[in-house]
C-alpha positions in Angstrom: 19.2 -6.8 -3.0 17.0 -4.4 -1.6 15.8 -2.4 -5.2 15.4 -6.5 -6.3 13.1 -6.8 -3.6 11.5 -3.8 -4.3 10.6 -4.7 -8.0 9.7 -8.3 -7.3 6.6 -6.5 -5.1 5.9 -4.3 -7.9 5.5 -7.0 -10.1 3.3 -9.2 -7.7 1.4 -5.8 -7.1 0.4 -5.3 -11.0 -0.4 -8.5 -11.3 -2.8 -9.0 -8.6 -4.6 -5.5 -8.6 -2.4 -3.4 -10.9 -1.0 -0.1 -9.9 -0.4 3.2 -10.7 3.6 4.6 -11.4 3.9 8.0 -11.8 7.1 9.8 -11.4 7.0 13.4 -10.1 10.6 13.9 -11.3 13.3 11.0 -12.2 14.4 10.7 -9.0 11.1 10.4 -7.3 8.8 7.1 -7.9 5.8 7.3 -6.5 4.0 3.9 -5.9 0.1 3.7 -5.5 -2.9 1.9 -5.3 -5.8 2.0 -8.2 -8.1 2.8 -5.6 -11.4 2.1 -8.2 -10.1 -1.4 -7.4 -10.8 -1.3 -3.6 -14.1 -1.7 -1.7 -15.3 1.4 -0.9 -14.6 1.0 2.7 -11.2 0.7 2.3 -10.9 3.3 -0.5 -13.0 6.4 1.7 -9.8 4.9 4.4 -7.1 5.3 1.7 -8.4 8.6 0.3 -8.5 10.1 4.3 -5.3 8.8 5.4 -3.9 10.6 1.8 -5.5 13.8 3.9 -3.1 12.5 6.7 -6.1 11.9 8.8 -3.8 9.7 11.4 -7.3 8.0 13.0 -8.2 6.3 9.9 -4.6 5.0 9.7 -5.2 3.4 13.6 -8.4 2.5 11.6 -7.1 0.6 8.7 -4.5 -1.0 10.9 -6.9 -2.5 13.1 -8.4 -3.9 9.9 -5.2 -5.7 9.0 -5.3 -6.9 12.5 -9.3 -8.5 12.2 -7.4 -10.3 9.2 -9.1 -7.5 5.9 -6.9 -9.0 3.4 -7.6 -5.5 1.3 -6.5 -3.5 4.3 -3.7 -5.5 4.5 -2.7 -4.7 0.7 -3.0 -1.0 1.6 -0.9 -0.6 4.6 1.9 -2.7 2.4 1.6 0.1 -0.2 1.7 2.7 2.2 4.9 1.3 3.9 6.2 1.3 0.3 5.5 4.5 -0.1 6.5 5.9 3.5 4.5 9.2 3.1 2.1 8.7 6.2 4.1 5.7 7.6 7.8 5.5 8.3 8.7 3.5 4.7 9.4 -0.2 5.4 9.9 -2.3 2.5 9.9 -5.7 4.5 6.6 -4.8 6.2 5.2 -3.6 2.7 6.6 -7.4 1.2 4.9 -9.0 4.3 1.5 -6.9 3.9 1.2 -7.0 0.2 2.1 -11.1 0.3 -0.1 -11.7 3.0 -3.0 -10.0 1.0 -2.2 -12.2 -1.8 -3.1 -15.0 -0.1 
C-alpha cells in the first residue's frame, strides 16, 4: 500500500515537473527535484536547505503557508526524501497534490 502510494506520487511528480532518480546503490533511491524548473526563489531555498541551512527550511514552510504552490511542491519532495525533514510520505502526497492544483 504504502510503496503504491509512493509510486503513484512519482508518477504525478514526472508528469507535472519531472524529476530526477538516481540511485546511490540499489538499496538507496534518491528522489529530487529538477531545480532548473523552479523559480529562482524557490531554487536559491532548495539549494540552502540541501546545505541544511534549517532557517531557509522555516523559510520555505512559511511559503507553503502564504499558499506558494512551488514551495509547496518542494517541501512534498523533501518529506519524500526525509534528509532535512523527518520523511513523511502522506505529507509529501498532500504537498506535492496540493501544488498540482
Amino acid at each position: 500500500m504504502l510503496i503504491s502510494k509512493l509510486f503513484s506520487i512519482l508518477y504525478i511528480a514526472i508528469i507535472i515537473v519531472g524529476c530526477d532518480d538516481s540511485r546511490s546503490n540499489k538499496q538507496n533511491l534518491n528522489i529530487s527535484i529538477k531545480i532548473e524548473n523552479l523559480s529562482k526563489e524557490n531554487q536559491n531555498l532548495y539549494s540552502k536547505i540541501q546545505e541544511n541551512d534549517k532557517s531557509k527550511l522555516k523559510e520555505l514552510i512559511q511559503k507553503v503557508e502564504d499558499n506558494d504552490l512551488e514551495a509547496s511542491k518542494v517541501l512534498g519532495f523533501l518529506y519524500l526524501q526525509g534528509k532535512f525533514i523527518k520523511r513523511n510520505i502522506d505529507k509529501g502526497i498532500h504537498h506535492i497534490k496540493r501544488s498540482a492544483t
